[in-house]
N, C-alpha and C positions, 0 to 999 in steps of 0.2 A: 504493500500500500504506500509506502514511505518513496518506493523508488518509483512510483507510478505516479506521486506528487510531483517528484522532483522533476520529470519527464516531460509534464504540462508546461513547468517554465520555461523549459525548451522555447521558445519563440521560433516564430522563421525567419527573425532578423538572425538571431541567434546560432542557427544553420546556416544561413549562409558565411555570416562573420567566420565560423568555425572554419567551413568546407573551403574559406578562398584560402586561410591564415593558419589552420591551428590544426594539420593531420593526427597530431597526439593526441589530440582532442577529439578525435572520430568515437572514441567510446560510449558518450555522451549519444553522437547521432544513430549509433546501430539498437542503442537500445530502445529507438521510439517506434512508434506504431508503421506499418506497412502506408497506413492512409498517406501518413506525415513525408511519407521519403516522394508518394506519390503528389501529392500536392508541391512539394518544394518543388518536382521537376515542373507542373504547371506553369509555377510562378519564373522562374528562371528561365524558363520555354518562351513566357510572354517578355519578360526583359529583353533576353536576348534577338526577340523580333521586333520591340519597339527600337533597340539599337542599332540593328540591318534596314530596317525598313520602317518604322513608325515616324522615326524623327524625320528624316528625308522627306516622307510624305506627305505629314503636320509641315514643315519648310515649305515645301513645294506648293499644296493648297495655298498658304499661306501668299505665298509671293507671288501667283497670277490673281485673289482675290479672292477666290475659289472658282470652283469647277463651272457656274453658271455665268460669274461674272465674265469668265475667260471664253469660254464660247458665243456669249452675245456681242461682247464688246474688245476683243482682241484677235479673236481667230479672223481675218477674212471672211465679206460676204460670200458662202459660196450654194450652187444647189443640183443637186444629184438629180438626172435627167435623161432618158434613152442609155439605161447604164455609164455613163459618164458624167466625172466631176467636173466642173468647171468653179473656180475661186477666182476674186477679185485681182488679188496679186500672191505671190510664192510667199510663202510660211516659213519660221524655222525656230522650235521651240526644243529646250532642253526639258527631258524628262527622264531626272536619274543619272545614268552613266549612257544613255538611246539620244537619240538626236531623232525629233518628228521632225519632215521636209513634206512639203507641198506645193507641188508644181506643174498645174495641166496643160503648160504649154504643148507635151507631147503626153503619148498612150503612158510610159513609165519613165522615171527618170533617170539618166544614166549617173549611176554613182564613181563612175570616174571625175564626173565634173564638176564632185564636192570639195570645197576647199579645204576642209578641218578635218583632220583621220577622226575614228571611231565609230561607233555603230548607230547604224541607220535606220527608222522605216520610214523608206519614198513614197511620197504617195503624189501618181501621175493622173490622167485623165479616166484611164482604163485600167490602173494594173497598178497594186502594190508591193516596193519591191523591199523585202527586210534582208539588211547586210551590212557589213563594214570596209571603210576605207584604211585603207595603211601605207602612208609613203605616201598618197596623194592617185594609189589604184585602188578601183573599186573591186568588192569579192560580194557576190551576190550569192544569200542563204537559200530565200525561197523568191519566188514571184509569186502573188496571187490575182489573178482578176477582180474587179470590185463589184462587179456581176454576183461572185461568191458571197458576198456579206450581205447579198438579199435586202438588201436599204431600198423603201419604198421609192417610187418615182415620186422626183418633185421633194426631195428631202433637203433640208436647209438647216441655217441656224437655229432656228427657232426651235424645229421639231428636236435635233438633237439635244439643245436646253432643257425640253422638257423630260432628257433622259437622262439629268443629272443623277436622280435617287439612283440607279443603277450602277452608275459610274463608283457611285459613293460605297454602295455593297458590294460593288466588284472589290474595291480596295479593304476592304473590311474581310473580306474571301482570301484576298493576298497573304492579308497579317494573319489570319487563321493559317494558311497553308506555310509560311514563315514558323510558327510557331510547331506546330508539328513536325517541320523537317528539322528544326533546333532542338525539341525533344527527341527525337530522331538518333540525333546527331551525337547524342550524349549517351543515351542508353545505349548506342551502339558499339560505342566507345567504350563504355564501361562493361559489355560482356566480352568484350577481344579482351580487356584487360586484369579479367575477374576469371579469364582461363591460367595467365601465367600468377595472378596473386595467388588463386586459391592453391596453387603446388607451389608458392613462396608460405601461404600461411601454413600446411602442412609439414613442409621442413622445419620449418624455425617452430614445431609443437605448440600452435598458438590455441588449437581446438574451438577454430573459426569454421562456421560452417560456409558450403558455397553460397547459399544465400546473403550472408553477410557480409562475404568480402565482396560478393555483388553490391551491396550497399554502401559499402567503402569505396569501390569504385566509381560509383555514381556520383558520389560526393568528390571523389580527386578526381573528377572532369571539369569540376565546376569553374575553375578560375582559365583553364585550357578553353574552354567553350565561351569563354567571357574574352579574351585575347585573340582568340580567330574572328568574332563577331563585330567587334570592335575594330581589328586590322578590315574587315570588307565593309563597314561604315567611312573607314577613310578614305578609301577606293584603292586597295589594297598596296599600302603605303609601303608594308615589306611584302616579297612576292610568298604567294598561299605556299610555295613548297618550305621555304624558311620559317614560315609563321607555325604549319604543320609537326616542323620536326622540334621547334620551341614549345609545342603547348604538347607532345609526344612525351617531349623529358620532364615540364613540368609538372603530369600527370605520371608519371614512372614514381618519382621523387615523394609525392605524396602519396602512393599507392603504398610507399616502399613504408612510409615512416609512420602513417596507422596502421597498417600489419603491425611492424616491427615493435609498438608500442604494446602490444596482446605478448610477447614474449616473455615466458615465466624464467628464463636462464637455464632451463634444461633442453639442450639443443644437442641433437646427438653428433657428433662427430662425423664431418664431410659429409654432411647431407645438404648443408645450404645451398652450393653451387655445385 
C-alpha cells in the first residue's frame, strides 16, 4: 500500500524529468502501472509532433493570416474550367520545406526553369507536376493531370474558401498521423533495444524480467527521440545519418546504466561480455 502511494507521486513531469536525466532512477519508472508507461508514450508522441510539425504549422497559418484569409485575398484570381486552370498571374508560396508554383501559361510547368533548388509542386494549366530542382535541373517525381482531382467546373476562389474547414482537419489528420509515427518510432526502438538489454540484464543477474527492461527501454528512447525530432524541426541542421548514430549511443548509455543500476554485485565471472 505504502509503495502504491509513493507510485501516485510519480507525476508525468516526473517521468519525463527522470527518463531524459536520471537512468539510475528508472526504478522508480518500472515500478508504475502499464496505463502510466502507456500514456507517457501519448504525451511525448504529441510533443514530439507538435515539435516536427505543430509549431511550423501554428507559424505558417499564422503568417499568411490563415487559410481563408490567404485564399480570398493572396492567392491569385483564378477559375477551373473545361478541365483547365487559368490564374490571374504565377504564384509562389513557401509551405514547409515544398515550394507551391502556379503557372498556366502552359499544360505543366517545366521545373528546369525554377530558379531556387528544392522541392516542388507545379501547378500548370492541365497537369501537376510534384519534384525537385538541384543545381538549377529539374527531377520530376510524378505528373498528374488536374482532370484527376475531379474539381467541379467553374471552380474559383470562393468555392475553394469555402473549403477551409477541411483544409483545417486535413492538418489536424497530419499531426495525428505525426504523432503515431513518433510513437512508432520509439516503441520500435525500444524493442530492437530490449532484445540486446534483456541478455545484458540476464548476465549482470539483475532478475529483470523482459517486460521490464522493455520499459527501461522505452524510457532510454526518450531524450534520443526528443534530438532526432528537434534536429528535423530545424531542417535537418546535422544530416539524419549523424543525428541517428548520436541518439543510437545516447540510448545505448542509458539503456546500459538503468540495467546496471538493478545489479546486486553477484555477477558470475565472464559472462558480461
Amino acid at each position: 500500500m505504502e509503495e502504491q502511494e509513493e507510485n501516485k507521486k510519480v507525476t508525468l513531469l516526473d517521468q519525463l524529468s527522470i527518463a531524459v536525466s536520471s537512468p539510475k532512477n528508472y526504478k522508480q519508472l518500472v515500478k508504475l502501472k502499464t496505463g502510466r508507461l502507456v500514456w507517457f508514450v501519448v504525451i511525448i508522441s504529441f510533443l514530439l509532433a507538435f515539435i516536427e510539425f505543430g509549431i511550423d504549422a501554428i507559424f505558417w497559418v499564422g503568417k499568411v493570416g490563415g487559410l481563408r484569409n490567404l485564399i480570398t485575398n493572396k492567392i491569385p484570381a483564378f477559375t477551373y474550367h473545361d478541365n483547365k486552370l487559368d490564374i490571374e498571374h504565377d504564384m509562389q508560396l513557401e509551405i514547409g520545406n515544398t515550394t507551391l508554383y502556379i503557372n498556366t501559361e502552359n499544360a505543366s510547368v517545366d521545373l528546369d526553369s525554377m530558379e531556387t533548388d528544392g522541392v516542388y509542386i507545379a501547378i500548370g494549366s492541365e497537369n501537376i507536376v510534384m519534384g525537385m530542382v538541384s543545381d538549377g535541373k529539374g527531377y520530376e517525381y510524378m505528373v498528374t493531370p488536374l482532370k484527376y482531382m475531379f474539381l467541379p467546373d467553374g471552380f474559383n476562389n470562393s468555392k475553394l474558401a469555402a473549403l477551409t474547414p477541411v483544409f483545417y482537419m486535413y492538418m489536424v489528420i497530419m499531426f495525428i498521423s505525426v504523432m503515431a509515427a513518433s510513437a512508432g518510432r520509439q516503441l520500435l526502438l525500444a524493442l530492437i533495444f530490449s532484445i540486446a538489454g534483456n541478455g545484458l540484464a540476464r548476465n549482470l543477474n539483475t532478475g529483470l524480467s523482459y517486460g521490464k527492461v522493455f520499459t527501461i527501454c522505452v524510457y532510454a528512447q526518450t531524450l534520443s527521440v526528443f534530438i532526432i525530432s528537434v534536429n528535423t524541426a530545424l531542417g535537418y541542421l546535422l544530416s539524419s545519418f549523424v543525428v541517428w548514430i548520436i541518439a543510437l549511443v545516447v540510448s545505448m548509455i542509458f539503456m546500459n546504466k538503468a540495467i546496471g543500476s538493478y545489479v546486486s554485485g553477484d555477477i558470475p565471472p565472464g559472462d558480461v561480455f
